[in-house]
N, C-alpha and C positions, 0 to 999 in steps of 0.2 A: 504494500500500500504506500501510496507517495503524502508524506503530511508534514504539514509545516507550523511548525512552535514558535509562537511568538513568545517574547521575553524568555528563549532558548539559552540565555547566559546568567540568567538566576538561578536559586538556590532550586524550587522544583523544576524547573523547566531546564537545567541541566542534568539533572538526575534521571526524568523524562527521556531526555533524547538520546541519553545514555542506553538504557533499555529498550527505546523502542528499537536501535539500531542493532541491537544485539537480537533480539526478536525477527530481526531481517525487514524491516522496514528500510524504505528510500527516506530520508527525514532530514528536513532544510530546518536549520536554525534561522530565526528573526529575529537580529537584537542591533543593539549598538557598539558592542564592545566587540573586538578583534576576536577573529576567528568564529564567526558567525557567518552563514552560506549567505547570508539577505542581510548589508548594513542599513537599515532605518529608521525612519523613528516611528513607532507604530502611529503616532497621529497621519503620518500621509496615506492615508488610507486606499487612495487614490494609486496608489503604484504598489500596495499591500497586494490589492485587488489586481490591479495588473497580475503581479506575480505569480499569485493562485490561480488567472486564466490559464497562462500562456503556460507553465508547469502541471497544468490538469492535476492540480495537489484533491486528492479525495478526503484529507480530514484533515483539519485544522484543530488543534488544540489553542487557546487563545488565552498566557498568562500576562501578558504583559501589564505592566502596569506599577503607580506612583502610589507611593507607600506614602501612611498620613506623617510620616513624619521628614518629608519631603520639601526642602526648603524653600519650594519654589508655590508651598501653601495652595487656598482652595482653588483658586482657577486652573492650574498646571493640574492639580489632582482630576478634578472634573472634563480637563480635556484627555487627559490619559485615560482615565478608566471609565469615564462614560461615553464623552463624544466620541470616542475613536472604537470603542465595543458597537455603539448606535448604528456605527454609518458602516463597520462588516458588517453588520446581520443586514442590516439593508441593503446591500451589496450584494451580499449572497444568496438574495430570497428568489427562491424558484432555482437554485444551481444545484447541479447534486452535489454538493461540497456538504460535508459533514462539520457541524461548527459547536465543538466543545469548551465553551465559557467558563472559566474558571473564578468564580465570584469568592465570597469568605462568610462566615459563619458571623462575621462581624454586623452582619445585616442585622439579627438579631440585638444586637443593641447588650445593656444588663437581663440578665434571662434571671426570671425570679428562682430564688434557690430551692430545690426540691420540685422544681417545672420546667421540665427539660423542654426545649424548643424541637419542633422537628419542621418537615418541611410543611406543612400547612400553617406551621406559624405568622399572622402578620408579620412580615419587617417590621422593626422599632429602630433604626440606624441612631447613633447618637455623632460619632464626627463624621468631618467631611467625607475622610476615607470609606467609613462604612455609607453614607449616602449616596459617594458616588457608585460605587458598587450595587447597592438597591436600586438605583435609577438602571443603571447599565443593566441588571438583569429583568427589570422592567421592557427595556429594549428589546432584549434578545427574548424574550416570551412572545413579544408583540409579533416581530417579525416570523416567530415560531407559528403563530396561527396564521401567517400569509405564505406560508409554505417555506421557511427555512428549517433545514433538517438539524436541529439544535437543542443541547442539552445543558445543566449547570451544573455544575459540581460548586460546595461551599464546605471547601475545607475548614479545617479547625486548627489551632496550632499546629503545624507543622515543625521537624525539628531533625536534626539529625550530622550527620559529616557534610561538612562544606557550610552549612546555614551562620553564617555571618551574625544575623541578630541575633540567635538565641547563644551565640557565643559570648555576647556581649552582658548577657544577666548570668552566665557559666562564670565568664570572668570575673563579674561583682562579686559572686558568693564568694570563688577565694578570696576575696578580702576580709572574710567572718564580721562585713560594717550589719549596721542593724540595718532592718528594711523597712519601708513606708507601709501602711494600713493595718491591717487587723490581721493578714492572714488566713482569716476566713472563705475569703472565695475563692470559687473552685476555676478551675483549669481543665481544658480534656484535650491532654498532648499525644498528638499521633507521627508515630517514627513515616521517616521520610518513605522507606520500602514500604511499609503499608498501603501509602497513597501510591506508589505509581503503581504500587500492584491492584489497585480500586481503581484505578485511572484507567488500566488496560481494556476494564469490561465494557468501558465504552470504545472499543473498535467495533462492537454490533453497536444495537439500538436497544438499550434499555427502554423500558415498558414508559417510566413516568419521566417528567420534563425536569426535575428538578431531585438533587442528592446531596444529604448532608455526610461527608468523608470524614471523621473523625476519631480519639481514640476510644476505647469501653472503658477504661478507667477515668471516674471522674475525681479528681484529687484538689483537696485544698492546697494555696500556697504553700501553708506549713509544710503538708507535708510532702507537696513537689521539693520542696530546700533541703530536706534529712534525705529525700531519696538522691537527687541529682550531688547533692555533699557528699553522699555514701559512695560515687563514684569519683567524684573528682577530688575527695580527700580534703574538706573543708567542710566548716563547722555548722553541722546541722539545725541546732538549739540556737537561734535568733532572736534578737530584741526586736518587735516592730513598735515602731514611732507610728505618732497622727501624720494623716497624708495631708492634711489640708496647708501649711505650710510648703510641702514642695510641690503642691499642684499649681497652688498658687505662682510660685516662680518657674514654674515650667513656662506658664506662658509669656510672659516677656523675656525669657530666653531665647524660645524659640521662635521669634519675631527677631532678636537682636544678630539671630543665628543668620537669620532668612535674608540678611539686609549683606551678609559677607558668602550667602551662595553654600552654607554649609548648614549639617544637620546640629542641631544643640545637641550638648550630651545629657540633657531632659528634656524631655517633651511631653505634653499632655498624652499623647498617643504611649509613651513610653511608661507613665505611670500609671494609667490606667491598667496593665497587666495588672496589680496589685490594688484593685478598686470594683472592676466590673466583674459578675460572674457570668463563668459560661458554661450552661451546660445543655444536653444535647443527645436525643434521640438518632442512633444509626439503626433502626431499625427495618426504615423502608428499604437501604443499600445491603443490610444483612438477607433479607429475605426476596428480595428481585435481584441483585446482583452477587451474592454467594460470597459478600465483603464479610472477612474475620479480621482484624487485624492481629499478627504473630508476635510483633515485639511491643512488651511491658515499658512503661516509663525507666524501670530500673535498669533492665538491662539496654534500653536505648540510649540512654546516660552514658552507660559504662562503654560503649560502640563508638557514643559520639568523641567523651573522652579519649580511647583510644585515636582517633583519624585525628585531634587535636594534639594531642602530643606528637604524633608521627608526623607529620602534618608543619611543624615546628611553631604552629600558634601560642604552645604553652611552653 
């Protein structure tokens, strides 16, 4: 099958194109960064399109996209992950191109605790990032009903070797500093091989338009820090402080950040891990798509740990 990944030089979308190519797929990367088959920017949607003609690509997986802690703030977010999601699916309607949307669990918003969200859940988005993603998969439904052959996927934490963010709250623990909120709300982290192994099943057509990827373990803060500590060899037992002081300076940070083109080292997106909870029915991907996922938090820790040391990050 010939298919082409946008945002093929991120953390999933190289993991992605890793296995599909091993799987024997023809598979074109779409990024910005060197060593990508397509250098673009996915807003030119206009020569995306092209590209997908004139290559007869039969499925598209579609991760590209501006992370809310993105210095280039709401309008850059909402051109990246909606208007440019908007105008493929419109692009594509009536093609036989296969268009796999990769949205976030973030749509969801705070999911009240002991009410897991699944996918009939209203959207509740709270920042930009998760907006623009609810608009965008707004889009791709719409187009879905005028004849675009299209599906969503809304992962959940993802995490794993290579994943740069989640390196960066690996790195904070060893410093045994105390941590912002309560502690209490939960998290549902899914090792990177899970998902692209749930990712695979849509090379058919899954039954329904929409799937929540995430992991079966739902865990508090706490005790995501004793388990992820327990691998990387730092101090599980944590003092949490009130958040409302550093929420507070997150955001003229990250405006002060935004004005020198770089990300704050807080951001409201940043501290919200430790504020909003998520949690999250896989039910409908368990029973239509035959998703199990195989690796536990702990021992994905201890995985990720390893390719980090090897790796020479630590």
């Amino acid at each position: 099958m010939k298919i082409l990944i946008s945002g093929a030089s991120g953390f999933i979308g190289s993991h992605l194109k890793r296995r599909l190519k091993k799987e024997g797929h023809i598979v074109y990367g779409l990024g910005r960064s060197p060593g990508q088959e397509i250098r673009l920017d996915i807003r030119d949607t206009r020569k995306v399109l092209e590209f997908i003609k004139e290559e007869k690509i039969e499925t598209v997986f579609h991760l590209s996209a501006a992370l809310g802690s993105h210095p280039g703030g709401e309008k850059y977010i909402m051109e990246v992950n909606y208007r440019a999601t908007r105008d493929l699916a419109e692009g594509l309607k009536g093609s036989p191109v296969r268009f796999i949307f990769f949205s976030s669990t973030g749509v969801h918003g705070d999911v009240p605790m002991g009410k897991p969200a699944d996918e009939t859940t209203p959207p509740s988005p709270i920042s930009p990032y998760e907006r623009s993603k609810a608009l965008a998969e707004e889009a791709v439904l719409e187009a879905r009903e005028k004849g675009l052959m299209a599906w969503i996927i809304r992962p959940g934490w993802v995490y794993g070797p290579g994943d740069r963010r989640t390196f960066k709250l690996f790195r904070f623990l060893l410093k045994n500093s105390p941590l912002p909120g309560s502690g209490k709300n939960h998290q549902q982290p899914i090792y990177i091989d899970d998902l692209v192994k749930a990712t695979l099943k849509f090379l058919k057509d899954p039954p329904s338009p929409v799937y929540i990827i995430a992991g079966e373990e739902v865990l508090t803060v706490r005790e995501l820090v004793k388990i992820a500590c327990s691998s990387f060899g730092c101090k599980g037992e944590r003092l949490f402080l009130p958040i409302t002081p550093l929420l507070m300076a997150s955001y003229p940070l990250k405006w002060l950040f935004s004005l020198m083109g770089r990300e704050a080292p807080i951001t409201p997106a940043k501290v919200s891990f430790f504020v909003i909870n998520r949690e999250f029915s896989v039910e409908r991907a368990r029973r239509e798509l035959g998703f199990s996922p195989e690796i536990n938090f702990k021992k994905g820790t201890e995985l990720a740990y390893q390719w980090y040391k090897k790796a020479g990050w630590l």
